[in-house]
C-alpha positions as CSV (number, residue, x, y, z in Angstrom):
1,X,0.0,0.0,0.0
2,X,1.4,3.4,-1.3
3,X,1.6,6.6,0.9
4,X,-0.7,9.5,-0.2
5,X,0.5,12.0,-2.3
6,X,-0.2,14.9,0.4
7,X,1.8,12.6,3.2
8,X,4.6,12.6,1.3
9,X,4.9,16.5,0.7
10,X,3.7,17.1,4.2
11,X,6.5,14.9,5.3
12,X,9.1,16.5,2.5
13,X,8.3,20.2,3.8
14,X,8.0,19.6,7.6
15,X,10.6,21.9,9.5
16,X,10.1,20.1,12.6
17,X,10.9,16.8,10.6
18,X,13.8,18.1,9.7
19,X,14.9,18.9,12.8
20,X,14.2,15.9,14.4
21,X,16.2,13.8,11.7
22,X,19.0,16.3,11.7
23,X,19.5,15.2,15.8
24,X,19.2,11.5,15.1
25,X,22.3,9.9,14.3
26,X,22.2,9.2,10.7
27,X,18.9,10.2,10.2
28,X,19.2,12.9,7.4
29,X,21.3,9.8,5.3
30,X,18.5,7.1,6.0
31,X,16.0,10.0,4.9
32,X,18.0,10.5,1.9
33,X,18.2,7.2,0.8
34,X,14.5,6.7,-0.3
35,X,14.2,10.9,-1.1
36,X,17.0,10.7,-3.7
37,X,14.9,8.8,-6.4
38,X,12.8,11.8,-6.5
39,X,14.6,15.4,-5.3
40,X,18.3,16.2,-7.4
41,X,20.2,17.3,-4.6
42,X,20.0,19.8,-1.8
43,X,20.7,23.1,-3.6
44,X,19.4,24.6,-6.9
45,X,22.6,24.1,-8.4
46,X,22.5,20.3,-7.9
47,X,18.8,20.6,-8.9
48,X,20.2,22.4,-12.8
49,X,23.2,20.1,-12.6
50,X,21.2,16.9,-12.7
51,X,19.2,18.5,-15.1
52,X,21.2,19.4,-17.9
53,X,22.5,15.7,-17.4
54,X,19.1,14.3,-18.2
55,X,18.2,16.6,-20.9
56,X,21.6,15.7,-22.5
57,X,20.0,12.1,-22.3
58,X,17.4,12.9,-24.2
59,X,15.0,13.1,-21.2
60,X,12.4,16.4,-20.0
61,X,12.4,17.3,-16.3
62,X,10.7,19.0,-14.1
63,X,12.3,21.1,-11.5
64,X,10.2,21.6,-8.0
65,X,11.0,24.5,-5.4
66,X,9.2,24.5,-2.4
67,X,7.6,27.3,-1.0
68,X,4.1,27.8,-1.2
69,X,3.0,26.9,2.3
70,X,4.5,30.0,3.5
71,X,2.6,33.0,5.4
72,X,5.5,35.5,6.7
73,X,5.0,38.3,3.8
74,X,9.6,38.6,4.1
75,X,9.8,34.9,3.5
76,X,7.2,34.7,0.9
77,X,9.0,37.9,-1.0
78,X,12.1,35.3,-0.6
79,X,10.4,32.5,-1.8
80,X,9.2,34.9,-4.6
81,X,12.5,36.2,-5.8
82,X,13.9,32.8,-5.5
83,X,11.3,31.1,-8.1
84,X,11.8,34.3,-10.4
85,X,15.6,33.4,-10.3
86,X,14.8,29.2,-10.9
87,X,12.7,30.4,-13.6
88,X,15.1,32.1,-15.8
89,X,17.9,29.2,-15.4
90,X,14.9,27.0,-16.4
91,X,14.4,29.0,-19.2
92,X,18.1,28.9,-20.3
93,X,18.2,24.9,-20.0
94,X,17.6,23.2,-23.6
95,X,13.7,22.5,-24.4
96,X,11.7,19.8,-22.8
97,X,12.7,21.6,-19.3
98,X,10.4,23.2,-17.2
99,X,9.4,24.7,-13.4
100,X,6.7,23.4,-11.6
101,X,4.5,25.4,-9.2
102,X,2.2,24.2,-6.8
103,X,-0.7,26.4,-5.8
104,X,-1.8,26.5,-1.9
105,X,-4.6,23.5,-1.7
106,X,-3.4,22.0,-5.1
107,X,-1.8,18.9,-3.9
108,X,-4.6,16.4,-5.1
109,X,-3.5,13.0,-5.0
């Protein structure tokens, strides 16, 4: 039995998650393990990295910030600026490349 779309994200963008596996001795590596089929690395730069190597495979990708369950205005202007920034190295990637945005409420299994 699969875990629900919304689980997983919940789990993916928990701080206190984060926290809790950052204290536990090898946590963050046994959280990675299973994580790194999906996310490209911790930074945007491993994100575009891993990227450009697909696309020179011949594959498309889709490259994921999150940031949307925000509600301090000064973080949400970050979160802002930094998806405006993702977007136009997206846009200088070769075609079949693209940034996905999730709206508040959107994640619909």
């Amino acid at each position: 039995m699969g875990i629900d779309r919304t689980v997983l994200f919940r789990l993916a963008t928990s701080e206190r998650l984060e926290r809790v596996l950052k204290r536990v001795p090898g946590g963050e590596a046994a959280a990675w393990r299973p994580a790194s089929r999906y996310v490209s690395g911790g930074s945007r730069e491993d994100a575009l990295t891993v990227a450009g190597g697909l696309l020179d495979a011949g594959h498309g990708v889709s490259i994921d910030s999150f940031g949307e369950q925000v509600s301090d205005p000064a973080v949400a202007d970050r979160v802002l600026d930094d998806y405006l920034e993702l977007a136009d190295r997206v846009s200088g990637l070769a075609a079949g490349a693209w940034l996905s945005l999730s709206m508040p409420g959107s994640m619909i299994g």
